[in-house]
C-alpha positions, 0 to 999 in steps of 0.5 A: 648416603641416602638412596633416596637423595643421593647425598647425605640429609644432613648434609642436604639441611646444612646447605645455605638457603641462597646457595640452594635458592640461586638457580631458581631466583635466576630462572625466574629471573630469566624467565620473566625476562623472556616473558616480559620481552615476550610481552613487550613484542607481543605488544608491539606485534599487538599494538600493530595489529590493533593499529592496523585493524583499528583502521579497517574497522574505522573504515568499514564503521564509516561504510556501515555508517553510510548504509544506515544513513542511505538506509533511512534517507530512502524510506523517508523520501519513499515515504515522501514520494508516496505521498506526493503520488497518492496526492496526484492519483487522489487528484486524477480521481476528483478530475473524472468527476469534473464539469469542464463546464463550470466555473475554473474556480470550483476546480482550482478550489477543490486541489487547493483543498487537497494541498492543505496538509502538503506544505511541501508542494509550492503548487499543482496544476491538471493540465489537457495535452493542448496546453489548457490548464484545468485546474490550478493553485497558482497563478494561472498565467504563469502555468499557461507557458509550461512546455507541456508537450514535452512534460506529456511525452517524457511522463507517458515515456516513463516506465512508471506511473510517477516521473520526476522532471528535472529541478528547475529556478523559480517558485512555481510552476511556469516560465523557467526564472534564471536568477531566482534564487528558488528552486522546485522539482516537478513531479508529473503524472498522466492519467485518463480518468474518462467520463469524456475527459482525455488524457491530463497531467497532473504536475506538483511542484515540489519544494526540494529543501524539503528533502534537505530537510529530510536529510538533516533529520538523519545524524551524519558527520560534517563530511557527508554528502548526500544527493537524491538523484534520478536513474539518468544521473540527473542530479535532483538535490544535492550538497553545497557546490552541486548547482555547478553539475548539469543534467547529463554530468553525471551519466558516466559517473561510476555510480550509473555506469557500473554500480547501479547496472550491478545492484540496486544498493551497495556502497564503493569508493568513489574517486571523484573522477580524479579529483583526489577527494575519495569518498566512501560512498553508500546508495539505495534505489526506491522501491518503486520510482527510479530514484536513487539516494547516495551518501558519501563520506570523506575518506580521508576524514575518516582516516584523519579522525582515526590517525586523530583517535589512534596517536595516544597509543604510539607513545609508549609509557615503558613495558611495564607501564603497557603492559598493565595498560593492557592488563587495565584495558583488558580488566575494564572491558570484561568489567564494562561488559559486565557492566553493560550486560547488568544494565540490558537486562535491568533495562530489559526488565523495565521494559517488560514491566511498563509494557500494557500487555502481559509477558510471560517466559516458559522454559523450552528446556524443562518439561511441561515448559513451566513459566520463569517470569510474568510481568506486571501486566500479565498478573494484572490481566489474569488476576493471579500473582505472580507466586501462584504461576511461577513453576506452572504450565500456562494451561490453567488460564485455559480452565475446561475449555481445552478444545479451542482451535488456538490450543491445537495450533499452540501444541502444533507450534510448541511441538515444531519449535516455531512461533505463533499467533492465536485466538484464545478464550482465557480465564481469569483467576475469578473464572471471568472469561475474556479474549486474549490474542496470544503472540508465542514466539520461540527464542533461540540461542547463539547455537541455535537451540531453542530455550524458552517461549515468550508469549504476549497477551493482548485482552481484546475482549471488548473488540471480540465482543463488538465483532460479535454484535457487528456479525449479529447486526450484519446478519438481522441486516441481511435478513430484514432484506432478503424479508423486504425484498420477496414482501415487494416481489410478492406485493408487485406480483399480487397486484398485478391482477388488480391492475389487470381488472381496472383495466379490463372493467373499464372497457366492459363498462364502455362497452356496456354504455354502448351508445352513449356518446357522453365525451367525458364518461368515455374519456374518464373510462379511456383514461382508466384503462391506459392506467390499468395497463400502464399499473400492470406493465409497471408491476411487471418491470418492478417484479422483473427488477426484483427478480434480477437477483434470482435468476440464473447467471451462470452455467450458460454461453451464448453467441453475442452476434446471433442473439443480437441479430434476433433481438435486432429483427424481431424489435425493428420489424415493424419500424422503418429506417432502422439499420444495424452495424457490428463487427464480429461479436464474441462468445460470452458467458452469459445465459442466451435469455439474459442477454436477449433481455439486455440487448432488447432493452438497449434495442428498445430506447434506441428506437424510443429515443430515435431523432426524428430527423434522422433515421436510427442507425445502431453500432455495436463493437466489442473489444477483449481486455486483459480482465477476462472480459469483453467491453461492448460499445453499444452506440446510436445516433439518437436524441443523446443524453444531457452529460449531467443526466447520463449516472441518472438515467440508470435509477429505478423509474428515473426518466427525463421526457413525459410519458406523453412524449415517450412510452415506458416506465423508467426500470429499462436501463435500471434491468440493464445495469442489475443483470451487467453487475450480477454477471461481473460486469460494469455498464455506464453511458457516455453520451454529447447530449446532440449526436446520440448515445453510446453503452458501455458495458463489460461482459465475461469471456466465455469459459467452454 
């Protein structure tokens, strides 16, 4: 015997192959049994779990689904919103600037204007609180039996600028219409826009199949149902059957109740009060008007669509049947895959190859980062092909100039692995230089592990050079300025001593004539010397409005109530019937000599256009404002200014009566307004043009 083998070889190689081969044919036998048996409950174990799973997914595809489309419905009635808010606030603007005495029309014209690319907006009217309508597209009549009262007290209730009432039947604005078959929804916004105009509600009516159409834009299955509400659970725009549901219907839904309190997105099963129709429904809020968009989707149409997508895989065709399905399921998949990996990056390379701006890709894992690929735009922009970079560090596009402030802040970004945006002077591969605005961006692996940089590059060397030549021209601007403006001070300040010769020349050569008592020569010589004096006195308020810009406006407070007082005693000494009421006056941050000159020129028209049949009295108030300035009323009971006059009468040498009838040159309220706006401020007038005149002016709190 062999002690190797136990048994004879010979022995051993006389054997019969089959006798030999047995055991193991029948091992295997068993053993493909166990595996296929194996496999075939594994099957049934998988074919279960991908049932099961299959259901979840469907599930969560329709919630993921209904997020998206919730997602994309409220930006486009954001988007439509915004519009319809810049529309009103556009409108409040135009109404600040109205003459309630002139023609409706005008005013119906100019929103009429504003509606030309809103197709969306049926109508819009500017209504006063006592139900006047100030301007309308529609048909004023109509408007007129608006409950506006009402409209004004539930937008001035709104936390927001912006309300949006309840859908109401009819085309327009107006008298509610029962049994129209239109609908609009009414958009108000109150605004004061002042300028002696209150209060006004501004209301659109608005088209609400606009936003079914915005719905329809979005691809949605049939079972979807989608409604724009508000924050109160009224029902704004709604799927067909919704016209039923009340404003208050909805309040206690779960919706309103319990999701919106948690969140202001999110998606839950709605029930439907019991109705046993659940829907998987998603909603989001705007960002900032209280309304809310949800979508819905039928639960059990989505399990019917999956039982319907899932019923081929219970007939079983036999184990070996499922199991090369599976094999072929399994084969296909890594092969679609593939396939579909090939195709994104073929795609992906398209892309890159008809984008305008130059691509290239470094390699963040080699050192000195080296370019792995340059688009057609790239080589195009620079001049070099694409074999001459391939390998290479993107400096060379630097050529010598490497101290660029973009370069530093490329090594900062390429040292912290972040991206960037930078400013760079690149050169082409003729030495051209241009302008290139370089995106770098740091892309990173499923690990987290940065693995190349992609830069963007965007020639803007002809906005670099236009900006340069705006600075440029922004600058001679500047300078031809400041050089006319010390030519006229220095001319306003050199005639002076002319005008001052004029005048007194004139009354030395009266004086010489002595007793002559020809009339016109002393009247010519009278008329001389008031020129002379009214040229210097000119000169003078040219000069001081020249000057305004170079005085000192900061670093100085004073009490306004003490130098109000002063300036008030020392102007109205000599002026009888003049009296002088004011509340407590703050402390401003105003030098004391400035502020003496803009009271003194107030103080001074007061008294220059007092009534004459009245005496003058002056009321001065102050009111703090959240600005870090103090509005200051300065009001009297004069001639007042005609309303269409009170922007004009703040021009240089701007004046409404003769020198005949009131002294002065016209620069007083000119001064005024030049030493308010330098301090920060704004100064405007408001006046009946009967009762007087009131200045309002904004000064800053004092900082000491």
């Amino acid at each position: 015997m062999s002690p190797l083998f136990g048994e004879d070889p010979e022995r051993l190689l006389r054997r019969p192959v089959g006798a030999a081969t047995r055991p193991q044919t029948t091992r295997l036998i068993v053993m493909v049994a166990v595996v296929v048996g194996l496999a075939v409950l594994g099957l049934a174990g998988a074919m279960f779990e991908i049932l099961r799973n299959s259901r979840a997914e469907a599930l969560q595809s329709a919630e993921q689904s209904t997020r998206g489309m919730a997602l994309a419905l409220t930006g486009g009635v954001s988007r439509t919103v915004q519009s319809i808010e810049i529309l009103l606030q556009s409108a409040a603007g135009r109404v600040a600037e109205w003459d309630l005495s002139r023609p409706f029309t005008e005013r119906d014209q100019e929103i009429r204007r504003l509606l030309r690319f809103m197709p969306h907006i049926r109508q819009m009217a500017v209504l006063a609180p006592d139900g006047t309508v100030l301007a309308d597209t529609g048909d004023r009549s109509m408007t007129v039996r608006l409950d506006v009262k009402a409209m004004f007290a539930e937008a001035q209730a709104a936390p927001v600028p912006l309300v949006v009432g309840q859908i109401r039947s009819g085309r327009f604005l107006g008298a509610e219409t029962v049994h129209s078959n239109h609908q609009f929804l009414p958009f108000m916004h109150v605004s004061n826009p002042g300028g002696g105009i209150g209060p006004v509600l501004l209301v659109a009516a608005v088209n609400p199949l606009y936003f079914k159409d915005v719905f329809a834009s979005v691809e949605m299955p049939s079972s979807a149902r989608i409604r724009l509400w508000r924050f109160d659970g009224t029902l704004l725009v709604g799927a067909s059957g919704d016209q039923l549901y009340g404003p208050g219907d909805h309040a206690a839904a779960p919706l309103f109740a319990q999701h919106l309190k948690a969140s202001e997105y999110g998606t839950f099963v709605d029930d439907g009060a019991g109705s046993g129709d659940a829907l998987i429904t998603s909603y989001r809020t705007t960002l900032n008007w209280p309304l809310v968009v949800s979508v819905g989707v039928s639960r059990d149409a989505v399990l019917a669509e999956w039982k319907h997508a899932a019923l081929p895989l219970l007939w079983p065709a036999g184990a070996l049947t499922v199991a090369l399905l599976a094999a072929a399921t399994v084969l296909t998949r890594s092969l679609v895959s593939r396939v579909r990996a090939e195709a994104m990056l073929v795609l992906s390379e398209r892309v890159l190859e008809t984008m305008s701006n130059g691509v290239a890709i470094a390699d963040a894992t080699l050192a000195d980062y080296p370019l792995v690929y340059v688009n057609p735009a790239f080589q195009r922009i620079t001049g070099y092909a694409a074999e001459q970079v391939l390998g290479r560090n993107p400096r060379f596009l630097h050529g010598d100039d490497r101290d660029q402030p973009g370069l530093t802040e490329i090594r900062q970004a390429l040292a912290e692995g972040r991206s960037a945006l930078v400013v760079l002077r690149n050169y082409r591969a003729d030495s051209t230089p241009y302008w290139n605005e370089l995106t770098l961006s740091a892309v990173r692996n499923t690990a987290g592990r940065l693995t190349h940089y992609v830069a963007i590059q965007r020639d803007i060397t002809d906005q670099e050079s236009q900006r340069v030549q705006l600075a440029e021209a922004y600058a001679r601007i500047e300078r031809y300025s400041a050089e006319l403006e010390r030519f006229s001070f220095i001319l306003a300040h050199h005639l002076q001593e002319p005008a001052r010769h004029i005048s007194v020349y004139a009354q030395l050569v009266a004086r010489a004539l002595g007793d002559n008592d020809d009339p016109e020569i002393l009247s010519n010589l009278g008329f001389l010397s008031k020129a002379g004096g009214r040229l210097k006195e000119l000169l003078r308020d040219v000069q001081l409005y020249l000057a305004m810009d170079r005085l000192a406006m900061t670093g100085g407070s004073c009490q306004a109530e003490a130098v109000l007082d002063k300036e008030w005693e020392a102007r109205t000494r000599d002026v009888a019937g003049c009296d002088l009421v004011s509340g407590a006056l703050p402390k401003v941050q105003v030098p004391q000599r400035r502020l003496a000159d803009l009271f003194g020129i107030l103080i001074d028209n007061s008294i220059v256009f007092r009534h004459p049949e009245r005496p003058l009295r002056v009321k001065v108030d102050a009111e703090r404002q959240d600005d870090g300035f103090w509005r200051f009323s300065f009001s009297d009971n004069g001639l007042g200014i005609p309303p269409e006059f009170l922007e004009k009468v703040f021009g240089v040498f701007e004046r409404l009566h003769g020198r005949d009838h009131f002294p002065g040159n016209g620069v007083g309220l000119a001064i005024a307004r030049k030493l308010v706006e330098t301090l920060g401020g704004r100064i405007h007038a408001q006046s009946d043009g009967v009762t007087g005149t009131t200045i309002v002016m904004t000064l800053p709190e004092a900082t000491e």
